[in-house]
PyMOL commands that place a pseudoatom at each C-alpha (Angstrom):
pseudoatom trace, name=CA, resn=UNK, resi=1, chain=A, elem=C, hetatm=0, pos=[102.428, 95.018, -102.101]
pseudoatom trace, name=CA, resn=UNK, resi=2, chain=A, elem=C, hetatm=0, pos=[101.209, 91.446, -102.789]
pseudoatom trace, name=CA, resn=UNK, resi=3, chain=A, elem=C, hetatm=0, pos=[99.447, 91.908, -99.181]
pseudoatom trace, name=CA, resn=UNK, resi=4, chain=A, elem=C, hetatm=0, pos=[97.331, 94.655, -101.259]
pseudoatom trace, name=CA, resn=UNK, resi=5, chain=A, elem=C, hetatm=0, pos=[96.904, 92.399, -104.384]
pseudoatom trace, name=CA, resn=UNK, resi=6, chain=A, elem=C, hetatm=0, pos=[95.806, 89.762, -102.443]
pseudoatom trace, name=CA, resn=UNK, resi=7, chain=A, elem=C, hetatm=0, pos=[92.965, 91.926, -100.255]
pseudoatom trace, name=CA, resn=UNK, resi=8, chain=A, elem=C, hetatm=0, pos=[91.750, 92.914, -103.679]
pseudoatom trace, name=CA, resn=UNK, resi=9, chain=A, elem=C, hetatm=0, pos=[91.261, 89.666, -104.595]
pseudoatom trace, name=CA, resn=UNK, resi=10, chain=A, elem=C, hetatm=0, pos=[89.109, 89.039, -101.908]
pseudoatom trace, name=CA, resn=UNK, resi=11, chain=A, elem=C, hetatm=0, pos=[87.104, 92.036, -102.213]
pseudoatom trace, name=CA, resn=UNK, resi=12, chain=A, elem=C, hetatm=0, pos=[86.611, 91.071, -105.946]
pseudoatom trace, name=CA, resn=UNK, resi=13, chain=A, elem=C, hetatm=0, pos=[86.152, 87.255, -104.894]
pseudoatom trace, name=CA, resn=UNK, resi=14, chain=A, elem=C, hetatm=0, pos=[83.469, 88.614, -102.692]
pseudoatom trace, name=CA, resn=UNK, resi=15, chain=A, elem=C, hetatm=0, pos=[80.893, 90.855, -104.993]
pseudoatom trace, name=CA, resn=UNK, resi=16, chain=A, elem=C, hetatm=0, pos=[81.065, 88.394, -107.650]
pseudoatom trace, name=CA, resn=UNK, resi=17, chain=A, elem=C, hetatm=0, pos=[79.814, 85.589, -105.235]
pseudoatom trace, name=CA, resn=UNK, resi=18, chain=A, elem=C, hetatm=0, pos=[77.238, 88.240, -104.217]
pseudoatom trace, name=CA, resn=UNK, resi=19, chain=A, elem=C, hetatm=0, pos=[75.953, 88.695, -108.090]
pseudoatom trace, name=CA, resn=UNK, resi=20, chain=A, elem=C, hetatm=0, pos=[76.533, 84.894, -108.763]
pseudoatom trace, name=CA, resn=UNK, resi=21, chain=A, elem=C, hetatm=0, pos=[73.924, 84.285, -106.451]
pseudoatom trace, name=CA, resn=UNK, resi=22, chain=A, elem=C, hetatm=0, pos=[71.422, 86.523, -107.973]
pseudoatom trace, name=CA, resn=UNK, resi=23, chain=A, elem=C, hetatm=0, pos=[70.554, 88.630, -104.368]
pseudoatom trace, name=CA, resn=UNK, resi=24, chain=A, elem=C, hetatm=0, pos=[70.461, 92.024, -104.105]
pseudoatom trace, name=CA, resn=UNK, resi=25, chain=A, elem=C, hetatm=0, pos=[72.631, 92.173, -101.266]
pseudoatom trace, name=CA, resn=UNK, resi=26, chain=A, elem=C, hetatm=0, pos=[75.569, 94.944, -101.497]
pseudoatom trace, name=CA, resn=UNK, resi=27, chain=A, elem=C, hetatm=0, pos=[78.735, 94.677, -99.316]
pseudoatom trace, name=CA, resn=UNK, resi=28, chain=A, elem=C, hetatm=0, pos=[79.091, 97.794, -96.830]
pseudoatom trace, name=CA, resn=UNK, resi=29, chain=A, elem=C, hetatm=0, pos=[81.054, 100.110, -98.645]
pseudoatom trace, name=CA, resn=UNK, resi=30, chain=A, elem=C, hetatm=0, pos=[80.642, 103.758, -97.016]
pseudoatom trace, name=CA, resn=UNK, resi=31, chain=A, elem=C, hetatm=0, pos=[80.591, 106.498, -99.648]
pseudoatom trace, name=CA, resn=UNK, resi=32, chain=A, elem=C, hetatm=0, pos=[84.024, 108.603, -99.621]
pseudoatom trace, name=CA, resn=UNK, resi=33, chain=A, elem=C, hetatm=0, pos=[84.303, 111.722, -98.213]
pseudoatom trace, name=CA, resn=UNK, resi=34, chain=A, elem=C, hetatm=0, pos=[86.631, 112.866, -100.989]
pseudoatom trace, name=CA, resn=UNK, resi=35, chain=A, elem=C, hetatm=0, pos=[83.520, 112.712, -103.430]
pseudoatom trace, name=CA, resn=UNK, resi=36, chain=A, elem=C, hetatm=0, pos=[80.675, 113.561, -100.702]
pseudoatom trace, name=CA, resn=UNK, resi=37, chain=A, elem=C, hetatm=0, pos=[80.915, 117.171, -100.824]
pseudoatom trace, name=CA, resn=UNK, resi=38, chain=A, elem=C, hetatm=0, pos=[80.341, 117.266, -104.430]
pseudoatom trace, name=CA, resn=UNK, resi=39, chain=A, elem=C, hetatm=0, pos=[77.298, 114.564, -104.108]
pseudoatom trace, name=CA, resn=UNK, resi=40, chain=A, elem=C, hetatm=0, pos=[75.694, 117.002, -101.779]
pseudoatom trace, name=CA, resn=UNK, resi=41, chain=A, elem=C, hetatm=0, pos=[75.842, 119.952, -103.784]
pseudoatom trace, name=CA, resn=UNK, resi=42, chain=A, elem=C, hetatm=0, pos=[73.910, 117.524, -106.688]
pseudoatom trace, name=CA, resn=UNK, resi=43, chain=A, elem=C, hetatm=0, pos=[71.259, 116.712, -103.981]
pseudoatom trace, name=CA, resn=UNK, resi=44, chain=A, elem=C, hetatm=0, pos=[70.925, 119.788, -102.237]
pseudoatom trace, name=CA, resn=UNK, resi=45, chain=A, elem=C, hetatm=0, pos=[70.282, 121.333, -106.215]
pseudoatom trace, name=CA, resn=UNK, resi=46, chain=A, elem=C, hetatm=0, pos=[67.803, 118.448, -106.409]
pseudoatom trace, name=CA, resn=UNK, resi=47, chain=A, elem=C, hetatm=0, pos=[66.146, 119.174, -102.941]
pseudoatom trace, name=CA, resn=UNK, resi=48, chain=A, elem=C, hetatm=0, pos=[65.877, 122.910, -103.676]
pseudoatom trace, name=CA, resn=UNK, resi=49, chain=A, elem=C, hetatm=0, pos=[63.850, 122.539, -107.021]
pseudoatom trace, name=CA, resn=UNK, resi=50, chain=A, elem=C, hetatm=0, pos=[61.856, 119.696, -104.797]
pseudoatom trace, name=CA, resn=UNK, resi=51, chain=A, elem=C, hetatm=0, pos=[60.844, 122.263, -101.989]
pseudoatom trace, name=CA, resn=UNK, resi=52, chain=A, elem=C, hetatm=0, pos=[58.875, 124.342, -104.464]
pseudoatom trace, name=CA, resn=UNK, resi=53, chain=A, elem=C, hetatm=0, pos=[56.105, 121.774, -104.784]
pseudoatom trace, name=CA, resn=UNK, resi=54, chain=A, elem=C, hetatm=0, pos=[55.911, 119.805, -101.705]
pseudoatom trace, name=CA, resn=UNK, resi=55, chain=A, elem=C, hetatm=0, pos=[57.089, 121.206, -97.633]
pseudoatom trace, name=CA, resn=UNK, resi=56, chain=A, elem=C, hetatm=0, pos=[58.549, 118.507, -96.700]
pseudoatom trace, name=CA, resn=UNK, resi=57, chain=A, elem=C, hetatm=0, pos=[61.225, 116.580, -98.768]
pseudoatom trace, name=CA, resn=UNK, resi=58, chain=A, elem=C, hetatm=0, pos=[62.164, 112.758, -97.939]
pseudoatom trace, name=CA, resn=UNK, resi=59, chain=A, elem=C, hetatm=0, pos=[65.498, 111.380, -98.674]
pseudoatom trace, name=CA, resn=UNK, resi=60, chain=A, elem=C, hetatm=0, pos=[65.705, 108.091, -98.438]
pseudoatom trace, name=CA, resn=UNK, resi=61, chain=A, elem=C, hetatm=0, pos=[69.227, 105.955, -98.838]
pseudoatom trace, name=CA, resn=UNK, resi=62, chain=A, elem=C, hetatm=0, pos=[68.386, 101.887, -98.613]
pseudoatom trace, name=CA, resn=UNK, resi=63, chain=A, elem=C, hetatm=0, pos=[71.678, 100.442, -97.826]
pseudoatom trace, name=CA, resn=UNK, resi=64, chain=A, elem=C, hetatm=0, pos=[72.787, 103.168, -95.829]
pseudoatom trace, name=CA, resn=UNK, resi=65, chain=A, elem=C, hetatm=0, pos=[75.056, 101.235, -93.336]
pseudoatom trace, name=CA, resn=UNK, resi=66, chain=A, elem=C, hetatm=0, pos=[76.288, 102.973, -90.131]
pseudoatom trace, name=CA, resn=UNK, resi=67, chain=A, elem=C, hetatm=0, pos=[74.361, 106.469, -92.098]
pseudoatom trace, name=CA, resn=UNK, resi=68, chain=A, elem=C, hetatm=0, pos=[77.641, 108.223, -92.570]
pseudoatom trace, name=CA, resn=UNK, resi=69, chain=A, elem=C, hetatm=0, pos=[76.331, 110.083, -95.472]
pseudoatom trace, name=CA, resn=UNK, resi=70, chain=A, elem=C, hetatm=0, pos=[72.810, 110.206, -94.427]
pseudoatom trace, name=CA, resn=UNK, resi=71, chain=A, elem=C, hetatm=0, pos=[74.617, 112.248, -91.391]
pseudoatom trace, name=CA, resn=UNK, resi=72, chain=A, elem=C, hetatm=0, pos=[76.128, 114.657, -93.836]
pseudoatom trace, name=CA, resn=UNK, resi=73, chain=A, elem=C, hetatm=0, pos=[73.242, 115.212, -95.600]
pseudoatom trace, name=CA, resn=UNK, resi=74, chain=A, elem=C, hetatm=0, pos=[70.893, 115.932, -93.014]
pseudoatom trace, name=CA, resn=UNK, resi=75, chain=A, elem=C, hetatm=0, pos=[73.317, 118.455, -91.449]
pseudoatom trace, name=CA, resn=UNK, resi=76, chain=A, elem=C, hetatm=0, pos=[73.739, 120.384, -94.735]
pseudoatom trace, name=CA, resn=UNK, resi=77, chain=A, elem=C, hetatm=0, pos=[70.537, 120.299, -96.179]
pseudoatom trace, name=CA, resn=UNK, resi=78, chain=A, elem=C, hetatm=0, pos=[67.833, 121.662, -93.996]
pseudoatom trace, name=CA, resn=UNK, resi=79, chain=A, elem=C, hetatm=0, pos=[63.743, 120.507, -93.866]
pseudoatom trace, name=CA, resn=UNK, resi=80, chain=A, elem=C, hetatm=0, pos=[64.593, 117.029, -94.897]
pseudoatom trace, name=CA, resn=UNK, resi=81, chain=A, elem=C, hetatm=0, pos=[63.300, 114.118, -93.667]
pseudoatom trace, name=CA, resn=UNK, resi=82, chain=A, elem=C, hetatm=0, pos=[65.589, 110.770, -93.889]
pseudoatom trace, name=CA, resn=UNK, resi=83, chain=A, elem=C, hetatm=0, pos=[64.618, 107.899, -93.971]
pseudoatom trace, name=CA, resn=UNK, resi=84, chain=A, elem=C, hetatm=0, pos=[67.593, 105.070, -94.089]
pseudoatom trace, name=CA, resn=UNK, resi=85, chain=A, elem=C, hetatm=0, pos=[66.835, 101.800, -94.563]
pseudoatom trace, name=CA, resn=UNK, resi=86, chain=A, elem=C, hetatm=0, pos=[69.635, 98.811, -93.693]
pseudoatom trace, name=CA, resn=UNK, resi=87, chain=A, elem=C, hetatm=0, pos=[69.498, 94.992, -93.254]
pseudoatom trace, name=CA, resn=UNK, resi=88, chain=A, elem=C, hetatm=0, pos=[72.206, 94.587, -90.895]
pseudoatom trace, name=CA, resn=UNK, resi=89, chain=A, elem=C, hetatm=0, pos=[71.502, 95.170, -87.124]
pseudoatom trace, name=CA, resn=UNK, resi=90, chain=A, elem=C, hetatm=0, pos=[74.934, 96.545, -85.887]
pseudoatom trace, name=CA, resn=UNK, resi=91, chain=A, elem=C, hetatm=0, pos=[75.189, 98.877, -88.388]
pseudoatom trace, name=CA, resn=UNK, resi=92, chain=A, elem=C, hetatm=0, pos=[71.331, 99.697, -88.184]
pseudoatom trace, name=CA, resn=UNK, resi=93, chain=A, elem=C, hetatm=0, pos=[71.994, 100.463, -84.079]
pseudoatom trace, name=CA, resn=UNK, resi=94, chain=A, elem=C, hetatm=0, pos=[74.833, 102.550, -85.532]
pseudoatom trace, name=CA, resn=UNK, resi=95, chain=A, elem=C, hetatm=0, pos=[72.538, 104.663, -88.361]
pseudoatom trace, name=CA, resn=UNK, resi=96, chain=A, elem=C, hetatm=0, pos=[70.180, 105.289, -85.190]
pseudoatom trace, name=CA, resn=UNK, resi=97, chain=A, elem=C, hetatm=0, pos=[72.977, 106.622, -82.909]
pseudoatom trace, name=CA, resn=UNK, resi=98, chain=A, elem=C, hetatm=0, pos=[74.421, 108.815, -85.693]
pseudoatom trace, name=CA, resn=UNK, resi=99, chain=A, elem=C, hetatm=0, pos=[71.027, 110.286, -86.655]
pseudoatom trace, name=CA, resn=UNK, resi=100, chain=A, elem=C, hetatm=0, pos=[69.857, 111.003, -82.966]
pseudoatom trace, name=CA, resn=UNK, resi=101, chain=A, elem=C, hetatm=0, pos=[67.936, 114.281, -82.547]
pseudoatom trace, name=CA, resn=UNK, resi=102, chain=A, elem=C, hetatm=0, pos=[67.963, 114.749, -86.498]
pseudoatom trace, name=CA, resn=UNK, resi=103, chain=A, elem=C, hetatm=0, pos=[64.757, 114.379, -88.340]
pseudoatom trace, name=CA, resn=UNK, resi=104, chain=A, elem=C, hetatm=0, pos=[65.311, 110.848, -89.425]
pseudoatom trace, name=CA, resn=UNK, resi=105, chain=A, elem=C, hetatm=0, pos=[64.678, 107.385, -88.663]
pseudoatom trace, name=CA, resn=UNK, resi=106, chain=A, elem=C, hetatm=0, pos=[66.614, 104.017, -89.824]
pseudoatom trace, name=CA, resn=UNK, resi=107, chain=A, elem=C, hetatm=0, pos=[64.776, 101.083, -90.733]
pseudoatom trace, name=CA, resn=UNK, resi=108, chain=A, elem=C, hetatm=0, pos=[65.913, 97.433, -89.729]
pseudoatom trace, name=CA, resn=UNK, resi=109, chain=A, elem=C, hetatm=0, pos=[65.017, 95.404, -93.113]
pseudoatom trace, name=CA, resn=UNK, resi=110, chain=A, elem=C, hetatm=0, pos=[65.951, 94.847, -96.948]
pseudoatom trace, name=CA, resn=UNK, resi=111, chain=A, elem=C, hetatm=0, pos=[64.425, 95.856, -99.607]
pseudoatom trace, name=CA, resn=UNK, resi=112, chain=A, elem=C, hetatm=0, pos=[62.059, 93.290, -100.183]
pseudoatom trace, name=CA, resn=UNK, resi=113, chain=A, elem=C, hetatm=0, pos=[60.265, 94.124, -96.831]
pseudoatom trace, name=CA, resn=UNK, resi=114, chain=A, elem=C, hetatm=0, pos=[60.088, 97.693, -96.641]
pseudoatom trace, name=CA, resn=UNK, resi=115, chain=A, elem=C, hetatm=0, pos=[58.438, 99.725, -99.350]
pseudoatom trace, name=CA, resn=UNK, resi=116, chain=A, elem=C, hetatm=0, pos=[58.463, 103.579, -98.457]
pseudoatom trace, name=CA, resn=UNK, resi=117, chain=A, elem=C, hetatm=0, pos=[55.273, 105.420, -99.013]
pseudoatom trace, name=CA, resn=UNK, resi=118, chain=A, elem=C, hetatm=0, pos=[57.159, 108.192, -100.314]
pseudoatom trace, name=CA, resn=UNK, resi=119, chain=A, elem=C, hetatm=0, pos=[60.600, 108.962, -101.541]
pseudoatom trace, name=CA, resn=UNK, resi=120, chain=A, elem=C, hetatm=0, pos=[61.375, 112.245, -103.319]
pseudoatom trace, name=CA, resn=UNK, resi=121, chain=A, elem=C, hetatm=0, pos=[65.028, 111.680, -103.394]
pseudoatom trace, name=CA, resn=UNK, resi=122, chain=A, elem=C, hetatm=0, pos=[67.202, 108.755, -102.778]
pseudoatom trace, name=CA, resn=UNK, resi=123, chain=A, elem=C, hetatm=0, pos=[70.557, 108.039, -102.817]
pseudoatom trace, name=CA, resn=UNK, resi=124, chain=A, elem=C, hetatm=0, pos=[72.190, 104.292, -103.613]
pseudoatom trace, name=CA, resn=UNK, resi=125, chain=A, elem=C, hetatm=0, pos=[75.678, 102.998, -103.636]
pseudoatom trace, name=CA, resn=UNK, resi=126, chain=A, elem=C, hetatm=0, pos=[75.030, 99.876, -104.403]
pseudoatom trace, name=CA, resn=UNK, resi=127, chain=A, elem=C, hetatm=0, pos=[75.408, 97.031, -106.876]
pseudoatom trace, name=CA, resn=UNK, resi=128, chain=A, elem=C, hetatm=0, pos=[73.576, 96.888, -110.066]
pseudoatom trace, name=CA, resn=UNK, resi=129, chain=A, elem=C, hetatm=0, pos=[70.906, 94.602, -109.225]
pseudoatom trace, name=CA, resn=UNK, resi=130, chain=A, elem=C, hetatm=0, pos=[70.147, 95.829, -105.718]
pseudoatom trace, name=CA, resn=UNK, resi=131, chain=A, elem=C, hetatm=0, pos=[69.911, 99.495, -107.569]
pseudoatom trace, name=CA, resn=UNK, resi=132, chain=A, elem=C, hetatm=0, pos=[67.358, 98.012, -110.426]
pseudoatom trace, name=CA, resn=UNK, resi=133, chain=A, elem=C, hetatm=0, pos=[65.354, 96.140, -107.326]
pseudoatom trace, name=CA, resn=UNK, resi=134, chain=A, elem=C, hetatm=0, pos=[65.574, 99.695, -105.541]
pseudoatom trace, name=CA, resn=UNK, resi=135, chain=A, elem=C, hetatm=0, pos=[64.276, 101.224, -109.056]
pseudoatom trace, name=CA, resn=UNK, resi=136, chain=A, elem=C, hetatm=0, pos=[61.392, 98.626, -108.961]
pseudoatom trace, name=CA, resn=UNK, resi=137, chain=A, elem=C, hetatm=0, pos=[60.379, 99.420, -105.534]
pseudoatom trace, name=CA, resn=UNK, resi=138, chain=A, elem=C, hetatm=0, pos=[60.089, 102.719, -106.209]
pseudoatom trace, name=CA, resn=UNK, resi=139, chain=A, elem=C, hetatm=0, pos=[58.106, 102.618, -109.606]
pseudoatom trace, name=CA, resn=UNK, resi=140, chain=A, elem=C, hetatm=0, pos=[55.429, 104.756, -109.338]
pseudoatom trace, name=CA, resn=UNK, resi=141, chain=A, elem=C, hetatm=0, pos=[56.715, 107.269, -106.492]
pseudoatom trace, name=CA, resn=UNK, resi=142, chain=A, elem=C, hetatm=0, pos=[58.167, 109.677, -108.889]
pseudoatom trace, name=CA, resn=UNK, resi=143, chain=A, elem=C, hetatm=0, pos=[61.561, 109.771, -107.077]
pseudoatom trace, name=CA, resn=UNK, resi=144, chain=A, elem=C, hetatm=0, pos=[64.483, 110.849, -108.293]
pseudoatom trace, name=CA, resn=UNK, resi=145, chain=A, elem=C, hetatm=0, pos=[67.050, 108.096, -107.856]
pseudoatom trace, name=CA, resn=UNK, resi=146, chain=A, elem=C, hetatm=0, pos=[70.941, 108.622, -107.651]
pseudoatom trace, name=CA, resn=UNK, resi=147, chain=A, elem=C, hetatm=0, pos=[73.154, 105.662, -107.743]
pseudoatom trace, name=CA, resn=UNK, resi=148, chain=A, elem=C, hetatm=0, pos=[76.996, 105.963, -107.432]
pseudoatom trace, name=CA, resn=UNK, resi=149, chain=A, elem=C, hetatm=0, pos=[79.075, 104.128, -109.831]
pseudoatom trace, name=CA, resn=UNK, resi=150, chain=A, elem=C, hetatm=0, pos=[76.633, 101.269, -110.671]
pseudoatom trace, name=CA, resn=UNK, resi=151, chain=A, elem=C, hetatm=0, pos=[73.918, 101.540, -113.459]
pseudoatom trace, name=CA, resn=UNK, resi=152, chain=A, elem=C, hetatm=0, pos=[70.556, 99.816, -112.800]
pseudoatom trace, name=CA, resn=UNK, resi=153, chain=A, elem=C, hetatm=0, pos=[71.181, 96.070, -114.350]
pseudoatom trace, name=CA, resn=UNK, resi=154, chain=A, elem=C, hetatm=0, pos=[68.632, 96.285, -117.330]
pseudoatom trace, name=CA, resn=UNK, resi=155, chain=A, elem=C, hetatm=0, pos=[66.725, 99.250, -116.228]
pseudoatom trace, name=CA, resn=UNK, resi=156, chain=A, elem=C, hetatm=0, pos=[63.736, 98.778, -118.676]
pseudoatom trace, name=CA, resn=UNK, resi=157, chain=A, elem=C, hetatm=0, pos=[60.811, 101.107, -118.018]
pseudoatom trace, name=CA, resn=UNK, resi=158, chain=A, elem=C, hetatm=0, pos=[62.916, 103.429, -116.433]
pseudoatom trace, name=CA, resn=UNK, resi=159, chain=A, elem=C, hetatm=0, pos=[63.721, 106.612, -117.680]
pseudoatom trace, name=CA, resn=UNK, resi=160, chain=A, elem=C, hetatm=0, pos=[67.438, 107.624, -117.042]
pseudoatom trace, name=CA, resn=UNK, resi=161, chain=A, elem=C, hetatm=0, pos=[67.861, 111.423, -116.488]
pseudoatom trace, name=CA, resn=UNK, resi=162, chain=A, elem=C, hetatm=0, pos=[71.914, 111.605, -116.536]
pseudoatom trace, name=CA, resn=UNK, resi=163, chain=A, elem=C, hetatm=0, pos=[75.058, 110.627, -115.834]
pseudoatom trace, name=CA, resn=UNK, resi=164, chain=A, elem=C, hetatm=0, pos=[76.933, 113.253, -114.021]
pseudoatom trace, name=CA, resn=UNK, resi=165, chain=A, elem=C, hetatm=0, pos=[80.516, 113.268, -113.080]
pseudoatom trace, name=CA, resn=UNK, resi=166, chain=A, elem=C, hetatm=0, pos=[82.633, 113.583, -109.821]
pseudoatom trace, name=CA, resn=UNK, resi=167, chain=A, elem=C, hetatm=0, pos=[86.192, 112.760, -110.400]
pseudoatom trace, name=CA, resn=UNK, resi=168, chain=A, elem=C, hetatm=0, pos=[86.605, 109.816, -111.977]
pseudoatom trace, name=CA, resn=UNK, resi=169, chain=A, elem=C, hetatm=0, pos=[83.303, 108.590, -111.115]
pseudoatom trace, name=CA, resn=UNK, resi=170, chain=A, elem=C, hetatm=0, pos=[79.481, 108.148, -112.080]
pseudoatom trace, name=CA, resn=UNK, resi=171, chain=A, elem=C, hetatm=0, pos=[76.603, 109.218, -110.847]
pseudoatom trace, name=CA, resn=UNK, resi=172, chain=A, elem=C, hetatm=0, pos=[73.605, 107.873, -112.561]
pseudoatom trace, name=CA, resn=UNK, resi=173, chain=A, elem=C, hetatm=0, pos=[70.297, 109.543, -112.010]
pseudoatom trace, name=CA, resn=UNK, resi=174, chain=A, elem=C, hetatm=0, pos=[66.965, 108.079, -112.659]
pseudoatom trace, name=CA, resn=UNK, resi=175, chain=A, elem=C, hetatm=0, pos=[63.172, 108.861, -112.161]
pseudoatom trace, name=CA, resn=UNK, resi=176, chain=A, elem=C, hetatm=0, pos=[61.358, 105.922, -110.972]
for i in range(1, 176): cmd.bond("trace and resi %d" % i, "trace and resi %d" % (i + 1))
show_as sticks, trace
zoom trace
């Protein structure tokens, strides 16, 4: 049990060094699948109203690490193009291998050097200033912006939809 206490510790030790030093970096953290079936269902209701103005619908998930959930989403949602964006290069080579022959690519980069021309829905599970830098990135696109369990840090100019529940958890949506 203190083995457990102590690995928590770390963890904890580790995102507040990561907000002390002002990035926007966010550990890699997949997004459960006890709580991904449900997140789908909000997309895919998302998607659906999305499709009656435009063909083709881009989801785009910055921070999307090995693109576990990208995976999911592309295989129940149909039409979509993904886009997944990711800084590290191992799990980058990982996003591309799990995405093969799906409509999707995975972008090597962070999110000050890749600015998507379009975005209709994205999906974050991030930290709260890598979600408001995501927000600012965005500004303009009109994209509807889901972030799991972290609100934007000071999220001025942005107008927050909702907060919807899965579990225990939140799921903050906002148009950028």
């Amino acid at each position: 049990m203190e083995e457990l206490g102590e690995t928590i510790q770390l963890l904890y030790d580790a995102i507040m060094f990561i907000e002390s030093t002002q990035g926007n970096l966010s550990p890699f953290v997949p997004t459960q699948d006890s709580i991904g079936e449900q997140l789908v269902r909000y997309i895919d209701t998302f998607v659906a109203k999305l499709k009656e103005e435009t063909n083709i619908v881009v989801y785009y998930e910055p921070g999307c690490g090995d693109a576990s959930f990208a995976r999911r989403v592309a295989l129940s949602i149909k039409s979509l193009y993904i886009v997944c964006l990711e800084i590290d290069r191992y799990l980058a080579y990982d996003a591309r291998e799990r995405l093969e022959s799906l409509y999707a690519d995975v972008v090597l980069g962070d999110l000050s050097s890749f600015r998507p021309r379009k975005a209709d829905i994205v999906y974050a599970y991030l930290l709260p200033r890598a979600v408001k830098h995501v927000l600012h990135t965005l500004q303009g696109l009109g994209s509807i912006v889901l972030s799991l369990d972290y609100p934007a840090e000071d999220s001025k100019g942005v107008y927050e939809l909702a907060i919807l529940r899965i579990d225990n958890r939140s799921l903050y949506v906002y148009v950028s």
